[in-house]
N, C-alpha and C positions, 0 to 999 in steps of 0.2 A: 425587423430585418434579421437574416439569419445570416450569419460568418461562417466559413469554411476555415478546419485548419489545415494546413498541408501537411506535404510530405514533411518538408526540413520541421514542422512542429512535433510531427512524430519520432523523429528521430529525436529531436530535444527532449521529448518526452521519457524515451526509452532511459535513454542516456541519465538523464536525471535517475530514473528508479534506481539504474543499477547501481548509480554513485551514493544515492542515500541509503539503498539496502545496506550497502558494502561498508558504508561509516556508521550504520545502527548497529551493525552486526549480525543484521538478518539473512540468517544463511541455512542450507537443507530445503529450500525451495526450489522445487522443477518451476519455470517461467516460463508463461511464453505471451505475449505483444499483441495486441489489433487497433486497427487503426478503423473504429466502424461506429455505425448510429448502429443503436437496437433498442429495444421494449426497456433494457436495464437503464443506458443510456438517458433515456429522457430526460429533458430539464439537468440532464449533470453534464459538465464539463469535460470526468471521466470517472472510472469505478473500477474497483479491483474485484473482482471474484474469487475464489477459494474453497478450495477443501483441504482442511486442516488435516483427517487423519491420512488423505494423499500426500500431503505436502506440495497440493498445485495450488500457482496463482497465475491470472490471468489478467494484464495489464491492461486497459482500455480506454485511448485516448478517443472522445468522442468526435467525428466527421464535423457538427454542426454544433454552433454555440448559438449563444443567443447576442453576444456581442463580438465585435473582432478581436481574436485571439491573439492577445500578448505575449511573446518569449517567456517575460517575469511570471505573467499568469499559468503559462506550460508548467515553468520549473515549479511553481510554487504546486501545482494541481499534481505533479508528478511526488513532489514528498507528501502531502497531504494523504495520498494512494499509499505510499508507505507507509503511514504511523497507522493506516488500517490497518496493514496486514501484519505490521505489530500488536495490533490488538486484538486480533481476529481468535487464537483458543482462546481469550479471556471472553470474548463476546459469545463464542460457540460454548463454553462452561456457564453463561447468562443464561442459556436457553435452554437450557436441558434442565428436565422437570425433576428429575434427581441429581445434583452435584453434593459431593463432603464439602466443608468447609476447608479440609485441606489441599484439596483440588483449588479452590481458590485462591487460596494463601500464595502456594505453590506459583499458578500460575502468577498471580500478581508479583512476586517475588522475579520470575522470569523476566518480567517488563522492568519492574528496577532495575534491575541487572543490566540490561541491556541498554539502557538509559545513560547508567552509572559510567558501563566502559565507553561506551560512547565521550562524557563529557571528562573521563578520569581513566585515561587511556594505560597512565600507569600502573595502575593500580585494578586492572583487568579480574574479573573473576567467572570462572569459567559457570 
């Protein structure tokens, strides 16, 4: 049987992205939201899309599940989108058939970082 999530799951969904961007500290992203099945979609709940050196992502909560779509499940699928697109130039530096080693350091160091202020708010480092 296939479940539908609605409207109010997509607005939980948004909602959620923008409150865990905003407590990672993931910020310099143009956003923008859909609420659809597509080819990306399949078999996923939902999926982020990206182009790092644009700085777009594209949020995507999928139409159809494969089971009924839970609140907890929304929120949890909505930060799980985020720690993609926290990972996303480390993953785009993965794939690139020339990277330095310091391009990776670098980036991994980014992700600490954003990690760190996240759980050590004091002690922020830009």
């Amino acid at each position: 049987m296939r479940d539908k999530t609605t409207k109010k799951h997509f607005e939980l969904f948004k909602s959620e992205v923008l409150k865990w961007l905003n407590t990672l500290g993931i910020k310099g992203w143009r956003l923008h939201f859909y609420h659809e099945d597509s080819d990306d979609t399949a078999g996923c709940w939902a999926i982020v899309r990206y182009k790092t050196v644009d700085r777009v992502a594209e949020f995507v909560l999928a139409r159809t599940w494969t089971s009924e779509p839970l609140d907890h499940e929304v929120a949890q699928t909505a930060f799980h989108e985020c720690l993609e697109l926290l990972l996303a130039p480390l993953v785009n530096l993965a794939r690139e058939r020339y990277v330095s080693e310091n391009a990776i350091v670098e980036e991994t160091h980014h992700v600490i970082r954003t990690i760190e202020n996240t759980f050590y708010p004091d002690l922020v480092v830009e």
